[in-house]
C-alpha positions in Angstrom: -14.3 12.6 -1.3 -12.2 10.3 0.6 -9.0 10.5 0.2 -5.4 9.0 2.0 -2.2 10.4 1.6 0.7 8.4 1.3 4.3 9.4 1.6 8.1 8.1 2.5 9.2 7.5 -1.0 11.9 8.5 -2.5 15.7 7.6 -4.3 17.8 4.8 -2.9 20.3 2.4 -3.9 19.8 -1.5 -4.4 20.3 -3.2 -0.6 18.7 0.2 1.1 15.7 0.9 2.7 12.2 3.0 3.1 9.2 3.2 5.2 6.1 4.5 3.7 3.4 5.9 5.9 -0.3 6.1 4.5 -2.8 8.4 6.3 -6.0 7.1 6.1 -9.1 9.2 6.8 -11.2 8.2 10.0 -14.4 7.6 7.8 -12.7 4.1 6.3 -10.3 3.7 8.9 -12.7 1.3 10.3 -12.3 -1.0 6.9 -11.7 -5.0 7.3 -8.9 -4.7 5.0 -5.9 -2.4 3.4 -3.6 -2.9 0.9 -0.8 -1.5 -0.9 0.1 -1.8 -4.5 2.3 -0.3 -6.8 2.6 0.5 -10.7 5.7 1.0 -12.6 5.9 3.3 -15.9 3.8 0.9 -18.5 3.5 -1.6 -16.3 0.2 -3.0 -14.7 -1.0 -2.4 -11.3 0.7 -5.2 -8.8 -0.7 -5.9 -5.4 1.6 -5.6 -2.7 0.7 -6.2 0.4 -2.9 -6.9 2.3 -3.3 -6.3 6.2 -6.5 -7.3 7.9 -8.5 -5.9 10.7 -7.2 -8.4 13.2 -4.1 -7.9 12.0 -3.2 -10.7 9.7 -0.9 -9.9 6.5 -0.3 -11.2 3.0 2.1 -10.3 1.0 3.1 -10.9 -2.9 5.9 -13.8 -2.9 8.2 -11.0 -4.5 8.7 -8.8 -1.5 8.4 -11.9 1.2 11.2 -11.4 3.5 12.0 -7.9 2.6 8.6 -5.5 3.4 6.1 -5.4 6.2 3.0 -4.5 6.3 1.8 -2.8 9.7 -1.0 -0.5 11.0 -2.2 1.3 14.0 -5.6 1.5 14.2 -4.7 4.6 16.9 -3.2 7.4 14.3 -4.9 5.7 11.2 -1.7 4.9 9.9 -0.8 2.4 7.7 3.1 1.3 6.8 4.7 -0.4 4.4 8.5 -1.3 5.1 10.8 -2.2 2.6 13.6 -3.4 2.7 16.7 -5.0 0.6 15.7 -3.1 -2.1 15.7 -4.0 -5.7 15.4 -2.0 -9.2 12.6 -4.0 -10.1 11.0 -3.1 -7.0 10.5 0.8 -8.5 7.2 2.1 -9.2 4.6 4.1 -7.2 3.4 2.5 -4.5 -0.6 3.3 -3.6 -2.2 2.7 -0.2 -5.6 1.7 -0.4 -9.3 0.9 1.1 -12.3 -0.5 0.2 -15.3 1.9 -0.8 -18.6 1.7 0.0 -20.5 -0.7 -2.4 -23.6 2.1 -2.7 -20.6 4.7 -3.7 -18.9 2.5 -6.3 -17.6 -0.6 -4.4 -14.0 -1.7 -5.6 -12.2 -1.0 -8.8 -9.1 -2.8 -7.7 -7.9 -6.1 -5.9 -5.7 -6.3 -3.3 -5.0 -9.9 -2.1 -9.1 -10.5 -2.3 -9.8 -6.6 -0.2 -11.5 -5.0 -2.7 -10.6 -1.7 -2.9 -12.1 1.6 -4.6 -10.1 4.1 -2.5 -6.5 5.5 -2.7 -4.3 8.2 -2.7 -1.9 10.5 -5.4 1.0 7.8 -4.3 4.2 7.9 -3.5 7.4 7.2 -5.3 10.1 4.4 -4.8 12.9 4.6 -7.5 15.8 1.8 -7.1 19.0 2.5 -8.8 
């Protein structure tokens, strides 16, 4: 079972900032694509934030100027840095990675990376 661990979350005030990390296991670390998304309490899953293999990004017009999406490939790490805040930006925020069509394929688009892999999350609270 495949499975990436995200972290960096946590309680900040409007105008602060985080960095979330996302470990991703070396088995799909190879994938063309990542993403991040998030999901607030009754709220539907929003995408994020797509990074490519040759290191192009894509981000959702609501975080455009305040998060960054980065990776490197050499500790299988990928980031998401937020900043400039906002309440409406609270949720839990998921890392993710495409799955194997032959073990499910993807249950979840990011940006056009389908994605069928991601981790417990990791929580962002704005106040």
């Amino acid at each position: 079972h495949v499975q990436l661990v995200e972290s960096g979350g946590g309680s900040v005030q409007a105008g602060e900032s985080l960095n979330l990390s996302c470990i991703v296991p070396v088995d799909v670390s190879d994938s063309n694509c990542m993403g991040w998304f998030r999901q607030a309490p009754g709220q539907r899953r929003e995408e994020v934030a797509r990074i490519d293999s040759d290191g192009s990004t894509t981000l959702v017009d609501s975080v455009k100027g305040r998060f960054t999406i980065s990776g490197d490939s050499a500790k299988n790490v990928v980031y998401l840095q937020m900043s400039m805040l906002k309440p409406e930006d609270t949720a839990m925020y998921y890392c993710a990675t495409p799955r194997p069509r032959a073990l499910g394929g993807a249950s979840y688009d990011v940006f056009g990376c389908g994605v069928g892999y991601w981790g417990q999350g990791t929580q962002v609270t704005v106040s």
